[in-house]
C-alpha positions, 0 to 999 in steps of 0.5 A, a space after each residue: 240193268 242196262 248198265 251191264 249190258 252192251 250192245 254185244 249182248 243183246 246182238 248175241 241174245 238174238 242171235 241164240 234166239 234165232 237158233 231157238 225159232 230154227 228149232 220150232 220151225 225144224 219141229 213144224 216141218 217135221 211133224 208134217 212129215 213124221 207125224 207124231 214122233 216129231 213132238 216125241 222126240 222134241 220133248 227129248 230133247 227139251 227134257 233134257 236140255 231144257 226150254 228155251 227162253 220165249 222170244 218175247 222175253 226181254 234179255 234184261 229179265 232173263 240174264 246172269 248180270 253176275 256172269 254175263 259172259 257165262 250165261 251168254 255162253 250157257 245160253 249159246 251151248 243149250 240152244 245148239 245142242 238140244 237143236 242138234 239132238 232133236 236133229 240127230 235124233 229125227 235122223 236116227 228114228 225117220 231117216 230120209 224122211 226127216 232129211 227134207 224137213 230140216 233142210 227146209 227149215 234151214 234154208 226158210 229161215 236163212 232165206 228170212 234172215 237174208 231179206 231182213 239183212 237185205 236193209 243192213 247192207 251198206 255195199 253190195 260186195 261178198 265180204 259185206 255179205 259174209 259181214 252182216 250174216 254174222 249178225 244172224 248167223 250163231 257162230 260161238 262167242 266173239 272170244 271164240 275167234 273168227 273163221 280162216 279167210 281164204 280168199 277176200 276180195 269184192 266178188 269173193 269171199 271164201 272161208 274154211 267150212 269146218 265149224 270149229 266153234 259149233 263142232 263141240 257142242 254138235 259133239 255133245 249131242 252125238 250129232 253126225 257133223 256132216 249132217 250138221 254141215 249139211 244144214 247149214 250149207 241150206 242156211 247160207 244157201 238161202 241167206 245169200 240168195 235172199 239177200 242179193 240176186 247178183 250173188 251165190 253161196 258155194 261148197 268148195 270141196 278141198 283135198 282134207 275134205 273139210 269144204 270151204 264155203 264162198 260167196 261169189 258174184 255171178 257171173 
């Protein structure tokens, strides 16, 4: 089996099962606020996109070896998608009492990823922050392509916030993006702050009104 299987795929297999552990945590915190209808709405969700694969089971046991790219690619869009309706739909049904749980959610587990990241920094600069996030942070296929670079420098690092390669599936759950994007920001808020003290995630309001986002050394 290991035979067909690089290095990438593994990288991404953990990357969905992040986005996995995100979704249970959005649940535990949502069920503190919202009781009940937190579980009623997530077994929606699971109901009908499917459950996800359990952490514990190895990527080997589990994989399309026939269709790597497309079970990879099947595994990125279910997991994102039931998150973002479980979300959508908290939204829907609790309102602004949903909103303080999937926030937390987000910035716990960015914060999390940001002090395991902390040991995988080679330098302490902008762009190697922005570089190892991508190691936890789930942003389509690397086929998908990259994000648009605005500005690379040691003590900046700013890219386009438009979540061009999470959008679609945000769609197909019928998700407001701008609450999406709402999360996220929480996420990169809480990776940065973890995983370097002399650094800061910003949201970077633009006239088309699609933010950049950007890591900046403190002043």
């Amino acid at each position: 089996m290991s035979a067909f299987l690089g290095k990438i795929h593994f990288w991404l297999y953990r990357k969905i099962q992040l986005v996995n552990e995100r979704e249970a945590l959005v649940l535990e915190k949502a069920r503190a606020s919202v009781g009940d209808l937190a579980d009623e709405l997530h077994e929606t969700a699971v109901d009908t996109y499917g459950e996800s694969i359990p952490a514990d089971v190895p990527l080997d046991q589990v994989i399309d070896t026939a269709n790597i790219h497309g079970w990879l690619q099947g595994q990125i869009e279910q997991s994102t998608v039931r998150e973002a309706s479980f979300i959508k739909d908290l939204l829907d049904c609790a309102g602004d009492e949903a909103i303080e749980p999937v926030l937390a959610a987000f910035m716990e587990q960015g914060m999390a990823c940001g002090a395991v990241a902390r040991d995988q920094l080679p330098e302490e600069t902008a762009s190697t922050i922005y570089d190892v996030m991508q190691n936890f942070y789930l942003n389509g296929m690397p086929c998908d392509g990259n994000d648009d670079v605005v500005e690379n420098t040691e003590d900046v690092f700013t890219w386009g916030g438009d979540h061009r390669n999470q959008r679609g599936n945000w769609a197909k759950a019928g998700v407001d993006p701008r609450s999406m994007m709402a999360a996220y920001q929480a996420w990169f808020t809480g990776f940065v702050t973890a995983i370097s003290p002399r650094f800061e995630f910003l949201v970077l309001p633009i006239e088309s009104g699609v933010p950049n986002y950007s890591i900046v050394k403190k002043a």
